[in-house]
C-alpha positions in Angstrom: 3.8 -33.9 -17.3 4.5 -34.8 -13.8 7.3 -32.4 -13.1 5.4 -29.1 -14.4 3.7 -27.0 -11.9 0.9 -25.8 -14.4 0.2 -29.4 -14.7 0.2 -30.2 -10.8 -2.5 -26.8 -10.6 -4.7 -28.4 -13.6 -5.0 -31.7 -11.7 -5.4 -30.3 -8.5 -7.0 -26.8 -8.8 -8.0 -26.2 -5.5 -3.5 -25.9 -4.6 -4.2 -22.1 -6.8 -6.3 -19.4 -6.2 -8.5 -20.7 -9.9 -10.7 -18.4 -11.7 -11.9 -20.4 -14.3 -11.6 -24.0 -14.8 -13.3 -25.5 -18.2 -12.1 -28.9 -20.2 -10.1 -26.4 -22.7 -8.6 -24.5 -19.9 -7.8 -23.1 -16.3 -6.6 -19.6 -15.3 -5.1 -18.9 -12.0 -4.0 -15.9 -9.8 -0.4 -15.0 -10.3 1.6 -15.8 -6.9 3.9 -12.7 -8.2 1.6 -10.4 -9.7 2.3 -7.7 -11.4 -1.1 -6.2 -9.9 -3.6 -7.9 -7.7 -5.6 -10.0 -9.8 -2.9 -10.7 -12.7 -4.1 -13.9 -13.8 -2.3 -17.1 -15.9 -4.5 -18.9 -18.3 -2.7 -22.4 -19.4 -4.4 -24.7 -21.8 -5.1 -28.0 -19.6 -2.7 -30.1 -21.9 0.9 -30.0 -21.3 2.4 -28.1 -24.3 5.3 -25.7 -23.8 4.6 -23.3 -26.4 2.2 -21.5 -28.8 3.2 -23.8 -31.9 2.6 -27.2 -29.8 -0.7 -25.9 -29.1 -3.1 -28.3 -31.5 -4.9 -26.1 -33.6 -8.8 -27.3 -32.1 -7.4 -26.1 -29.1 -6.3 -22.7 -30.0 -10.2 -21.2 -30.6 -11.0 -22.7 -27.0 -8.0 -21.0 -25.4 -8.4 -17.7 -26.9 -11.5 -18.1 -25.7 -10.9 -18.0 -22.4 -8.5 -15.1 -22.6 -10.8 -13.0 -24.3 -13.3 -13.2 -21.8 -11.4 -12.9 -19.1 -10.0 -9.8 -21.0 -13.3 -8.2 -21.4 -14.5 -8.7 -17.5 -11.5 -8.0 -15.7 -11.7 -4.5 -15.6 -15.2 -4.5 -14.7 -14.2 -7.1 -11.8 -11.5 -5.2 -10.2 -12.0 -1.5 -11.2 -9.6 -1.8 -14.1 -9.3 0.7 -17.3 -8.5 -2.0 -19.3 -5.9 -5.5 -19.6 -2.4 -6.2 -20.8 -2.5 -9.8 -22.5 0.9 -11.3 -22.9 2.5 -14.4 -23.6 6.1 -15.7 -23.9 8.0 -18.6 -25.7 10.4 -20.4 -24.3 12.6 -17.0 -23.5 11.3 -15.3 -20.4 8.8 -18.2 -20.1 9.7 -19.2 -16.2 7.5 -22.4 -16.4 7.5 -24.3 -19.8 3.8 -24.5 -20.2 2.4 -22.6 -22.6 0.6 -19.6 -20.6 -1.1 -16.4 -21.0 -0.6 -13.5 -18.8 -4.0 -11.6 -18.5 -2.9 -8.1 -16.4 -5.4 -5.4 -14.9 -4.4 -1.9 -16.0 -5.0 1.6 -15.0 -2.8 4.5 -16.5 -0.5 5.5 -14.4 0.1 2.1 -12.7 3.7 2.3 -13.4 4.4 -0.6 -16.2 6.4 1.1 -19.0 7.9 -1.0 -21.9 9.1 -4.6 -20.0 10.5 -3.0 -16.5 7.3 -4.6 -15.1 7.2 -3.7 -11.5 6.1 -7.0 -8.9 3.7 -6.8 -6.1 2.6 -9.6 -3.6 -1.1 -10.0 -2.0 -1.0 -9.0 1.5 -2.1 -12.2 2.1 -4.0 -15.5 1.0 -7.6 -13.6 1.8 -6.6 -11.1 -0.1 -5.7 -13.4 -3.0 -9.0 -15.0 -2.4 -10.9 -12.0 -2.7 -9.3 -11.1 -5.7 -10.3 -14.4 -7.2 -13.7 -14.5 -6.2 -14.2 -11.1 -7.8 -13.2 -12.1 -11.1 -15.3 -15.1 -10.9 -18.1 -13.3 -10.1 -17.8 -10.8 -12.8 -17.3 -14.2 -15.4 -20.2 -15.7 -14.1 -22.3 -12.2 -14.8 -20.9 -11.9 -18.3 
């Protein structure tokens, strides 16, 4: 879909700060994280929710969340993940995507009053990428 900025990210990867890029998905640094290194994983087909997903793809996707779930808090010091994902309500961009979210207790997200940081800067998000990466790649 031409107008959907998950869509514009998956053909053009290197516009996002991309953690993993494989042909069932991509996952992407949040530009409004709720902590540094809060990631999006979208399926590279344009579908807006869970149910449009085509069940072959589902196992792919999960996939990928899962082991982004398992690394990240070995990547950035994390005592574990928040996985989330909306339909259509709350869903800002309508492309399916799962929110993968470092967490440490005390961090300060209670129920869905999430709190939103920013990266001090694009080095910063870059760093932040290039951790997780690194962590995938040793997994």
């Amino acid at each position: 879909m031409k107008d959907c900025a998950f869509c514009a990210i998956v053909r053009a990867p290197e516009t996002a700060h991309v953690v993993v890029d494989t042909e069932a998905c991509v996952a992407f640094l949040d530009r409004a994280p709720l902590f540094h290194g809060h990631l999006l994983v979208v399926p590279r087909a344009h579908v807006v929710t869970l149910g449009d997903l085509p069940e072959r793809e589902i196992e792919p996707f999960f996939r990928c969340i899962q082991r982004i779930a398992r690394v990240m808090p070995v990547a950035l010091g994390a005592q574990g993940t928040f996985v989330a994902m909306n339909n259509v309500v709350s869903q800002s961009v309508p492309h399916l995507h799962a929110h993968v979210v470092p967490r440490t207790k005390g961090d300060g997200l209670k129920g869905f009053f999430w709190p939103r940081t920013k990266y001090p800067s694009d080095d910063a998000m870059r760093d932040t990428a290039a951790k997780i990466r690194a962590a995938l790649a040793d997994a």
